[in-house]
C-alpha positions, 0 to 999 in steps of 0.5 A: 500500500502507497502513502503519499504526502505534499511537502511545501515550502513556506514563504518565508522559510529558508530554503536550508530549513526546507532542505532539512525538512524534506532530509528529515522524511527521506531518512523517515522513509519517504520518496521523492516522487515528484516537485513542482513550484506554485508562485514562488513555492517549492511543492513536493509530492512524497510517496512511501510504500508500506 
């Protein structure tokens, strides 16, 4: 079974915080699947398979 999860970056958070952030999940298990941006925002879809 898949979850999946949008991961998305503040409008003022740095872009070290969102780093640490989206390493935190992939440590947790979590893949990149795919990324976007949405007026200056950083969107990512995260998926991981039970």
């Amino acid at each position: 079974m898949e979850n999946y999860k949008f991961l998305k970056k503040g409008l003022f958070e740095s872009l070290s915080s969102f780093q640490e952030k989206l390493n935190a999940k992939v440590h947790e298990g979590w893949k990149v699947v795919n990324f976007t941006n949405d007026h200056n925002s950083l969107i990512v879809l995260l998926e991981r398979v039970k």
